[in-house]
N, C-alpha and C positions, 0 to 999 in steps of 0.2 A: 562650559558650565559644569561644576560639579555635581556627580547624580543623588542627589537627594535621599536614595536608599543606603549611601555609601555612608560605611562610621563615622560620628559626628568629627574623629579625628582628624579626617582627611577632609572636610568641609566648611563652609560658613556657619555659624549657629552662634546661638545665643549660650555665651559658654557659663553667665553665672549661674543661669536657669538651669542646666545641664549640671554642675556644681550643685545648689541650690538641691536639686530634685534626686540626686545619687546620695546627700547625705540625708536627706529627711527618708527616703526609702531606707538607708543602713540604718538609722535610729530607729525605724519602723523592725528591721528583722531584728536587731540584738531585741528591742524589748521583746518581741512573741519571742525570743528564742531564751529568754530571761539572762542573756549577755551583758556584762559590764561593759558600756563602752564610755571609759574614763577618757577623761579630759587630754589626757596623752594620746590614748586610742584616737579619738577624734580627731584630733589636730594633726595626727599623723596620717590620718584620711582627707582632711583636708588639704593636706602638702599634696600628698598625691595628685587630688583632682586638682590642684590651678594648674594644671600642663596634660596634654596628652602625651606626655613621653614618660617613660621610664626612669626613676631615681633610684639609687644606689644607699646600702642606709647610711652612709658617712655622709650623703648630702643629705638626707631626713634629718640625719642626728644634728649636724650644723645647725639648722634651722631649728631643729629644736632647742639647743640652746643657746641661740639669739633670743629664745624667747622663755628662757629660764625655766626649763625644764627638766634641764643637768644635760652633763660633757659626756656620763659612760656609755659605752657601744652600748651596753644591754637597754639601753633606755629604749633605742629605737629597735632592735633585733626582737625585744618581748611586745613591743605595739606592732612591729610589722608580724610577725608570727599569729600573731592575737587577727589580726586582719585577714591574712591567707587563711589562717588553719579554719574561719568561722566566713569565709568568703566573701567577705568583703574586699579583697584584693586578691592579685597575683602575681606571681613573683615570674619575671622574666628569664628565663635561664641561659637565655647565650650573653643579656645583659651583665648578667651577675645584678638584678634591679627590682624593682618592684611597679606596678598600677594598682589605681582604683580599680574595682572589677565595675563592668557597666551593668550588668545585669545580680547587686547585690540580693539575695534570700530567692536567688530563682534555679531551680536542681538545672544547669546545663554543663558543656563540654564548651571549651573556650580555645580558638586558634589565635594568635599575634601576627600583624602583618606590623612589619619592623622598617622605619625608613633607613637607608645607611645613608640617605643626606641629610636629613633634618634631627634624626631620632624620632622621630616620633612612632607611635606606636598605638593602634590601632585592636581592640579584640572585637573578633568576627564570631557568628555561631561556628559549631565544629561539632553537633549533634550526629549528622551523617558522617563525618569522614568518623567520629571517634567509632558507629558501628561499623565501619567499612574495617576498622583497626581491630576489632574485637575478633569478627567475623573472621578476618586473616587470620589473627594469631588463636583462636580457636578453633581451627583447621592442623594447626602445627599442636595443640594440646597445650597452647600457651594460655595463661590468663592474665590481660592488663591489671594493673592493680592505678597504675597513674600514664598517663601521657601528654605528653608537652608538644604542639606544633608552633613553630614559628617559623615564619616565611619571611628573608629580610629581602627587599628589595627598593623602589622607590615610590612614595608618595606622591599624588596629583600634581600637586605646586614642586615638586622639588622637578618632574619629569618635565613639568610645562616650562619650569626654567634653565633647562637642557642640566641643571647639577648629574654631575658624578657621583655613585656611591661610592659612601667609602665602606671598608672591612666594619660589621656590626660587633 
């Protein structure tokens, strides 16, 4: 049985509600934040959340114009941008990819647990280890300005069905 506290990615849930409730939260921060989030912006928040895995923006962009939104890279490059820079998503960096963020208009530090069987992709808090990072490189006279964790290994169901990872 999957444990209940573990990210909705890696469990059973009710995924429209989950959906559902991440975009009426990001509607909720762009307006206090007095952010446009135009009908491209949305919908490219929407692409995100129908998966917990990480997309690529040529697979945003596809979809977006299956849905007549237009063919140029910048279409989806200026809605994915517009989403990470204002935190409503995050962009995966070993993916080369992007997610919904699960916790949109909330000040936190975000870790990625990465499956290499399934893709899917999973953010955890990362509040302690991001000071445990601070604390380190503040020791050496270093100052973080950004940092990226991601941990790829295997998701519940992929481990329960003895899968192999493959390279993330």
């Amino acid at each position: 049985m999957t444990d209940p506290a573990a990210p909705a990615a890696f469990r059973p849930h009710d995924h429209a509600r989950c959906v559902a409730g991440t975009l009426a939260l990001a509607r909720r921060v762009a307006a206090e934040r007095g952010l446009r989030l135009t009908p491209v912006r949305h919908r490219v928040l929407e692409i995100l959340l129908e998966r917990h895995a990480a997309m690529g923006a040529y697979e945003v962009l596809e979809r977006l114009a299956e849905e007549g939104f237009g063919h140029q890279p910048p279409v989806a490059y200026r809605a994915l941008d517009f989403l990470v820079t204002n935190g409503l998503a995050h962009r995966i960096q070993r993916l080369n990819a992007f997610i919904a963020c699960d916790h949109p208009g909330e000040a936190h530090h975000a870790a990625f647990l990465v499956c290499s069987g399934c893709k899917t992709v999973a953010e955890i808090p990362a509040d302690e280890l991001r000071a445990t990072l601070d604390s380190a490189a503040a020791a050496t006279g270093f100052a973080i300005e950004r940092a990226s964790v991601e941990a790829v290994g295997l998701c519940p169901e992929c481990r329960a069905q003895g899968r192999a990872g493959q390279p993330a």
